[in-house]
C-alpha positions as semicolon CSV with decimal commas, in nm:
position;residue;x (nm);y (nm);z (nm)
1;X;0,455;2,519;-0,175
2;X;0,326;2,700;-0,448
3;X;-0,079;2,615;-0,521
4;X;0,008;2,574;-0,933
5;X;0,307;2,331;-0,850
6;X;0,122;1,990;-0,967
7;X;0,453;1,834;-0,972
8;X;0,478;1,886;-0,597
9;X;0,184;1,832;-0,484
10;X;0,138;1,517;-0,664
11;X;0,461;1,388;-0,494
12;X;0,315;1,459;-0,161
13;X;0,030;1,279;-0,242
14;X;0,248;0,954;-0,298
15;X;0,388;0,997;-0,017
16;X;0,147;0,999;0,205
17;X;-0,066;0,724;0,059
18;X;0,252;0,509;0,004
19;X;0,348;0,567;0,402
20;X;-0,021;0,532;0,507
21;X;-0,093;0,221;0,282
22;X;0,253;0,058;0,330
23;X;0,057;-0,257;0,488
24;X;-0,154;-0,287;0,133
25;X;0,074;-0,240;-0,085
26;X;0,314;-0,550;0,123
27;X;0,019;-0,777;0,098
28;X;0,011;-0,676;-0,302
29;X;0,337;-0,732;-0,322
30;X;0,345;-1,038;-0,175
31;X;0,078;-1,159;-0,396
32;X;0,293;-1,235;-0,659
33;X;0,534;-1,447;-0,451
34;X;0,771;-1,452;-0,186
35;X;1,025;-1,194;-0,160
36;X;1,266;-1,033;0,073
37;X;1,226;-0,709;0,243
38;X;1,500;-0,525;0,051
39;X;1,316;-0,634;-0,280
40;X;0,971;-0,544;-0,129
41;X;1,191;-0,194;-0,062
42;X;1,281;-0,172;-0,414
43;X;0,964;-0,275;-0,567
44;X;0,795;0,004;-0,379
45;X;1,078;0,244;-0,497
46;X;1,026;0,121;-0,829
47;X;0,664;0,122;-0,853
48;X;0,618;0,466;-0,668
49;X;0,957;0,655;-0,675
50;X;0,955;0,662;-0,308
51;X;1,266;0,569;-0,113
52;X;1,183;0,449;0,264
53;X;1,381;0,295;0,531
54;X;1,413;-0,074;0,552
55;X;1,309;-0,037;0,948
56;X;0,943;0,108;0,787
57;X;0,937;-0,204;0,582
58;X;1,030;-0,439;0,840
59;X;0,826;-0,291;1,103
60;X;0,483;-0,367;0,916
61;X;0,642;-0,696;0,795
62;X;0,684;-0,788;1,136
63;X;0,309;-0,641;1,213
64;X;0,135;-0,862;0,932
65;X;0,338;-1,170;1,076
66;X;0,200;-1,137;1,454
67;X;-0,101;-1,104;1,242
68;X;-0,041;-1,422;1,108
69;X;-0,092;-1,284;0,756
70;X;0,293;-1,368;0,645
71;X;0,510;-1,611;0,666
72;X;0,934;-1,593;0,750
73;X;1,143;-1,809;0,588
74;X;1,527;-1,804;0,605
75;X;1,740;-1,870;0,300
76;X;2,072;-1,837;0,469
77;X;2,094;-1,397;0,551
78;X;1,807;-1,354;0,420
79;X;1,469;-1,354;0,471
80;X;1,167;-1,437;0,276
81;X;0,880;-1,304;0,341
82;X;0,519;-1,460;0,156
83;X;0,165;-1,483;0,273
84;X;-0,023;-1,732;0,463
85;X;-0,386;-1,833;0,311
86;X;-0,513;-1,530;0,545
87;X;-0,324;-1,295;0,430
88;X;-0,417;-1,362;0,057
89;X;-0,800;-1,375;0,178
90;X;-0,693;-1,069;0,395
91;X;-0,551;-0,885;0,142
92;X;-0,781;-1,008;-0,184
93;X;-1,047;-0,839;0,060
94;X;-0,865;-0,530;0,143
95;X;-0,788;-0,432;-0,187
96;X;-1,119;-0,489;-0,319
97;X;-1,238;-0,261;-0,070
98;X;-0,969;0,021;-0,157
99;X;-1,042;0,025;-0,514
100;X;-1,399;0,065;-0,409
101;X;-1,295;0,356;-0,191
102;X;-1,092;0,533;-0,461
103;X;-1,396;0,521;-0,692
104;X;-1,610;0,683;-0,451
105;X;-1,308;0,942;-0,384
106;X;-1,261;0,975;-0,781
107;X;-1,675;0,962;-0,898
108;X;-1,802;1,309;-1,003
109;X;-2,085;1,408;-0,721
110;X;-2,381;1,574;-0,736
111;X;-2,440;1,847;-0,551
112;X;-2,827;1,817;-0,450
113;X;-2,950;2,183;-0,260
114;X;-3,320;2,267;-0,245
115;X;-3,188;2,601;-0,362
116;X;-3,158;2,467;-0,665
117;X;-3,413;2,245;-0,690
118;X;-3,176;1,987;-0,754
């Protein structure tokens, strides 16, 4: 990958925080309302052109329900999946604490070195 490909690089990005925040961005999800896995899938596709499996999906659904953070309901094939009252506190909490993180990521530093008398 070339260094000057932005395009690239920015899709990586995406990627990885989409894969390594999967569990967040459920709990967001779910914020709004119940919803099945396959619409959780294409919300995510929608939201962050990324395609995943449904197993990816389903395997942190079925995480945050041992967790007691979501809820199963059947409605014949399907299954709905919403929050309990933890998992809003749990992820009302969590995502506060992400958007703190990204600011800190984001926030211009300054550089103090006695060199410099900074």
């Amino acid at each position: 990958m070339e260094i000057n490909d932005i395009g690239q690089i920015e899709d990586m990005i995406i990627r990885r925080c989409v894969k390594s925040f999967l569990d967040v961005i459920i709990l967001d999800t779910l914020r709004n309302g119940g919803s099945s896995g396959y619409d959780i899938l294409n919300k995510v596709y929608e939201k962050f052109d990324v395609l995943l499996s449904a197993s990816a999906i389903y395997s942190v659904l079925d995480s945050l329900k041992d967790k007691r953070l979501v809820n199963v309901e059947h409605d014949g094939r399907r299954k709905i999946f919403s929050l309990t009252r933890e998992g809003y506190l749990y992820a009302d909490t969590v995502i506060e604490e992400y958007g703190k993180f990204t600011s800190q990521l984001l926030a211009p530093k300054i550089v103090r070195s006695a060199r410099y008398n900074l």
